[in-house]
C-alpha positions as CSV (number, residue, x, y, z in Angstrom):
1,X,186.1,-256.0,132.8
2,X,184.8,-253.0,133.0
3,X,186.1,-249.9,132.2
4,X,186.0,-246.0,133.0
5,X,184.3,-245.2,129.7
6,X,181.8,-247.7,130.4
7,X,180.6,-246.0,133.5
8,X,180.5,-242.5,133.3
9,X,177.8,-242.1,135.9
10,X,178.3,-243.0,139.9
11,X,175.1,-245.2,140.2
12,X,176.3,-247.1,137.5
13,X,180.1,-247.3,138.6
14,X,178.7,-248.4,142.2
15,X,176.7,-251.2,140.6
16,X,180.1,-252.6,139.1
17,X,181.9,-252.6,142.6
18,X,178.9,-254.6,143.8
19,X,179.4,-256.8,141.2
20,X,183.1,-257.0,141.6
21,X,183.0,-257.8,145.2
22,X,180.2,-260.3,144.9
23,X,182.2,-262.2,142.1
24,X,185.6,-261.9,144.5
25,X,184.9,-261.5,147.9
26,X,187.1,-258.9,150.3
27,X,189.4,-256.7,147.9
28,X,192.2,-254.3,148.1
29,X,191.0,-250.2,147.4
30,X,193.9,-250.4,144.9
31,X,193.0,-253.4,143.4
32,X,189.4,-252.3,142.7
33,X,190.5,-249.0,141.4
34,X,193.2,-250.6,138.9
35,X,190.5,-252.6,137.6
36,X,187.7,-250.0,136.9
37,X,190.1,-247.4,135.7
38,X,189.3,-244.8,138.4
39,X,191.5,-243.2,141.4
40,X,191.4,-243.7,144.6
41,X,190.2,-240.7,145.5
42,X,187.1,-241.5,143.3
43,X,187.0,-244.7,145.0
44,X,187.4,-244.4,148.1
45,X,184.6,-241.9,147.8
46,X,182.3,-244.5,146.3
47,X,183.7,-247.0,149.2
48,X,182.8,-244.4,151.5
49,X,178.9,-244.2,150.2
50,X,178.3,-247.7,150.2
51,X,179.5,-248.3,153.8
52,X,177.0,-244.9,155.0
53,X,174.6,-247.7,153.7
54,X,175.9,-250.5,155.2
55,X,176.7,-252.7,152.0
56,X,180.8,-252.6,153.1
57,X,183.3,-252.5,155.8
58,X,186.8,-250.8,155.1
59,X,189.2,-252.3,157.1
60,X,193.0,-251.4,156.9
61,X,192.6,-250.5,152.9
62,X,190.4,-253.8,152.1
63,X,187.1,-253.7,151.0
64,X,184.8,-256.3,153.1
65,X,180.8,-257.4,151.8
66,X,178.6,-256.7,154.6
67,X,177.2,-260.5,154.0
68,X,181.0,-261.6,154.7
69,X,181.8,-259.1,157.4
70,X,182.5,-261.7,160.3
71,X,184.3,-264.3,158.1
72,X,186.3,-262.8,155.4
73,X,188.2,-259.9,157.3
74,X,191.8,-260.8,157.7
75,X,192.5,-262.7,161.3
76,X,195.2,-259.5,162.4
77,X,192.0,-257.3,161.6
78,X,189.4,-259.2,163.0
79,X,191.3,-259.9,166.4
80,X,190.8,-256.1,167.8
81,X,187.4,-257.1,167.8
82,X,186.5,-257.6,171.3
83,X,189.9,-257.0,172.1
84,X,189.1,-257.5,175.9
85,X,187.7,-260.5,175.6
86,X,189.8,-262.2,173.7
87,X,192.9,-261.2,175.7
88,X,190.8,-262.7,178.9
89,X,190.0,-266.0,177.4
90,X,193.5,-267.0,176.3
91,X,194.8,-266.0,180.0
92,X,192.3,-268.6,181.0
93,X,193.7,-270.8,178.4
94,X,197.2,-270.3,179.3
95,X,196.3,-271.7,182.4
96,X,195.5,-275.2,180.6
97,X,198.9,-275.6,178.6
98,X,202.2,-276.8,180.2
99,X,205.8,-277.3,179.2
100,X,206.3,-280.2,176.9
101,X,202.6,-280.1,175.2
102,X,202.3,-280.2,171.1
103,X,200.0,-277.8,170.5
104,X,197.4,-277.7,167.3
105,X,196.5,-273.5,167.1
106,X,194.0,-272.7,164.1
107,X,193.9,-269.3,162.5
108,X,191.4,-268.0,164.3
109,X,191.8,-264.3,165.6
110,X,190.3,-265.5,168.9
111,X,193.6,-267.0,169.8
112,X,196.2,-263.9,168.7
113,X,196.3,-262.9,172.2
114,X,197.6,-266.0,173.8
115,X,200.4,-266.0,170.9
116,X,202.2,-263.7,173.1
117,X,202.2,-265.4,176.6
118,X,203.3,-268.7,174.8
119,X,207.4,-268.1,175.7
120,X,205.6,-268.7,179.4
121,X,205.6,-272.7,178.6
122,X,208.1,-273.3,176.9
123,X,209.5,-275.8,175.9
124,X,206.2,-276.4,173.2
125,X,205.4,-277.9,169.7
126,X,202.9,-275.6,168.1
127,X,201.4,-277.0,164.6
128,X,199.6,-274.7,162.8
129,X,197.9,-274.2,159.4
130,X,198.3,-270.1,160.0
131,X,201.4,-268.5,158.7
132,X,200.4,-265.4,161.2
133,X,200.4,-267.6,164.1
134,X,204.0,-269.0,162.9
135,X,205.3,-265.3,162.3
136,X,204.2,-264.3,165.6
137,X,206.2,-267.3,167.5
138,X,209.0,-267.0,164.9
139,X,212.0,-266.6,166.9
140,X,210.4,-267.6,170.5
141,X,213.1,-269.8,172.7
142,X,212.0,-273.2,173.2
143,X,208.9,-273.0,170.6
144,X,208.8,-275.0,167.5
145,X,206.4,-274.5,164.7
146,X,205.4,-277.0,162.7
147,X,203.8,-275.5,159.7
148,X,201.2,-277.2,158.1
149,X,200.5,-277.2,153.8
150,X,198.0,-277.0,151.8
151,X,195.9,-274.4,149.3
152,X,197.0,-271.0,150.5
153,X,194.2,-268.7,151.0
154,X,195.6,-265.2,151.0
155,X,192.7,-263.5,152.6
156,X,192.7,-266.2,156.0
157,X,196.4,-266.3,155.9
158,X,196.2,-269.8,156.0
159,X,196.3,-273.3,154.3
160,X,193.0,-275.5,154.1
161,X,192.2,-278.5,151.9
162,X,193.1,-281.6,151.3
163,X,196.7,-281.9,152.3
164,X,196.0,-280.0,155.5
165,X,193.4,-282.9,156.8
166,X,195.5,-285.7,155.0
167,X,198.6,-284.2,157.3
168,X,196.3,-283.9,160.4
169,X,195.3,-287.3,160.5
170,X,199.1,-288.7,160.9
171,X,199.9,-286.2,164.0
172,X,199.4,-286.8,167.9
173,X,198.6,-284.1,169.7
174,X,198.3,-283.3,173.2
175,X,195.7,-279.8,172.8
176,X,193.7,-278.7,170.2
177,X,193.0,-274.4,170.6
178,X,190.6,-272.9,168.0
179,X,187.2,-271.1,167.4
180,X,184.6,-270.4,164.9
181,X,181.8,-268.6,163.6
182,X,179.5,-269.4,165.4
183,X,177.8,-272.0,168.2
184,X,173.8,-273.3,168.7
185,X,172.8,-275.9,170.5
186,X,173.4,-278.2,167.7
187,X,177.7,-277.6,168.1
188,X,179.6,-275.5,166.0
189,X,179.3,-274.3,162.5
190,X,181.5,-272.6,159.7
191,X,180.1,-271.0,156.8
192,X,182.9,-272.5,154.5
193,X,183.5,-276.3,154.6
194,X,187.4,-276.5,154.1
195,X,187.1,-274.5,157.1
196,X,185.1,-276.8,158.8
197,X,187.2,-279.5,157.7
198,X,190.3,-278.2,158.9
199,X,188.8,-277.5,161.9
200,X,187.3,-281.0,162.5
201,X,190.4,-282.6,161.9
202,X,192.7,-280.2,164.1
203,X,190.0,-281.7,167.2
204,X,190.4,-285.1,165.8
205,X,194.1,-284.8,166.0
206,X,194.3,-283.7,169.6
207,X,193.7,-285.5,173.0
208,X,191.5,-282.7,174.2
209,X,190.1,-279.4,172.4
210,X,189.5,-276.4,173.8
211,X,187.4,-273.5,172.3
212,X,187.4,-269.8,172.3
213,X,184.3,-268.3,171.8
214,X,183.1,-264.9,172.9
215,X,179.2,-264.0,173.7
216,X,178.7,-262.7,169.9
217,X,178.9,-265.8,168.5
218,X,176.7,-267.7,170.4
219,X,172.9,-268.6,168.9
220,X,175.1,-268.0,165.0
221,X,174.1,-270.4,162.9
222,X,176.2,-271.0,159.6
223,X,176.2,-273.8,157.2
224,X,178.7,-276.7,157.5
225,X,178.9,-278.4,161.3
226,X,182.4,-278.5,163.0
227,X,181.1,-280.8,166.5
228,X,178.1,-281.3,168.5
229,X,178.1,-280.0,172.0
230,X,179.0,-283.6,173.6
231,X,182.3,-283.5,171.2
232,X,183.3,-280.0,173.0
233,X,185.2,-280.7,175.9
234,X,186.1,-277.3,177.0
235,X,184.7,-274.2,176.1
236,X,186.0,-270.8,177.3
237,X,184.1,-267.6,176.3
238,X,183.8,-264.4,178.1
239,X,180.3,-264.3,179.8
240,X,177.9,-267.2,180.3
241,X,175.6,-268.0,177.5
242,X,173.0,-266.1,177.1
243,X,170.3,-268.3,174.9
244,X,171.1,-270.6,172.6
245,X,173.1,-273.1,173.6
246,X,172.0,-272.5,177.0
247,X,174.0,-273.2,179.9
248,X,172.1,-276.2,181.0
249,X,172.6,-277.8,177.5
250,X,176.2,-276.9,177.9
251,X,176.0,-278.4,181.2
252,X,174.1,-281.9,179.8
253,X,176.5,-282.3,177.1
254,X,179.6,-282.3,179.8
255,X,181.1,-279.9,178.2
256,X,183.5,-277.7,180.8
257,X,182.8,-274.0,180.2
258,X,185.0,-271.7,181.9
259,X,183.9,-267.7,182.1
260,X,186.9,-265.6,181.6
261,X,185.9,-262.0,182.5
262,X,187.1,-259.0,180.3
263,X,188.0,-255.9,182.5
């Protein structure tokens, strides 16, 4: 671990938050400043110089890697991105649920917004593997959460794994909601594959699926593959897609894409 002594200079106390965050991933000012012996004020100085660089993103006290930037911000965070958009595509989503549906809702951030018109349907199921989409229907008339387990992961706010997929595969559902990194004209992709593998089993769980995806996604490629286009049945975003996948490959893989404008 290293220590204040050992880095009496700046360059050389930069190079171990580099480190650090490469070896961890997103972390806590406080955190990083408990472990290299500094303040915060020295720290968030030195946070401050390597996002002028574009190495970090601060984000509500958490350091982010650049490299991780779209992934590994918390869900709460990362939904006031494209705020507008979002908010339009789960009014258009609304518009698919009715009372009486069991609902399968990933911890995406793309569908925060439609946590709040929910109380609209009732009476719903929702099973989820978020514990921020639980807490925001905890306490909603005529909603009950199903929670589902599995190995925590504190910076997603959510359970993946194992004993996630193993409880997807005995469950029914009528709608599947969710959204990912990113979408070519291959399907969709995740950069982590219990991600994907949650993801893949919340779709095989459901009737139907329905994705959220706004413009910025589209033409992102990651590593692990969620679906193909011809497993997508509906896909909502907030413009129409503006290379790759291309509308008309959209269109020849049947899958339904509905434009939600953002004001």
């Amino acid at each position: 671990m290293a220590t204040k002594q050992s880095l009496s200079e700046g360059p050389s106390r930069l190079s171990a938050i580099r480190e650090i965050l490469t070896a961890t991933g997103p972390m806590a000012v406080k955190e990083l400043a408990r472990r290299l012996g500094y303040s915060l004020s020295t720290i968030y100085r030195d946070v401050a110089e390597l996002q002028a660089h574009g190495e970090v993103v601060l984000a509500r006290g958490l350091i982010v890697p650049q490299r991780s930037v779209a992934t590994e911000i918390p869900p709460e965070v990362r939904a006031h991105v494209n705020w507008d958009a979002k908010q339009a595509m789960c009014e258009k989503a609304l518009e698919l649920i009715s009372p009486d549906m069991t609902l399968i809702l990933d911890d995406s951030s793309s569908i925060i917004p439609l946590l709040g018109m929910l109380h609209t349907r009732v009476p719903l199921t929702v099973i989820t593997n978020s514990h921020l989409v639980a807490q925001h229907l905890e306490g909603v008339a005529g909603i009950q959460i199903y929670l589902l387990g599995g190995l925590y992961y504190t910076w997603l706010s959510s359970c993946h794994g194992a004993m996630t997929v193993t409880a997807l595969r005995h469950i029914e559902a009528d709608m599947c909601l969710l959204s990912t990194v990113g979408m070519t004209a291959r399907g969709l992709t995740n950069p982590y594959e219990y991600t994907a593998q949650t993801k893949i089993a919340m779709m095989q769980a459901a009737e139907t699926s329905v994705v959220l995806m706004d413009h910025s996604k589209f033409g992102r490629r990651t590593m692990y593959s969620i679906a193909a286009l011809d497993e997508i049945p509906i896909l909502i975003t907030d413009i129409a897609p503006p290379g790759e996948p291309s509308a008309a490959e959209l269109a020849a893989a049947g899958v339904e894409t509905i434009i939600a404008t953002a004001p």
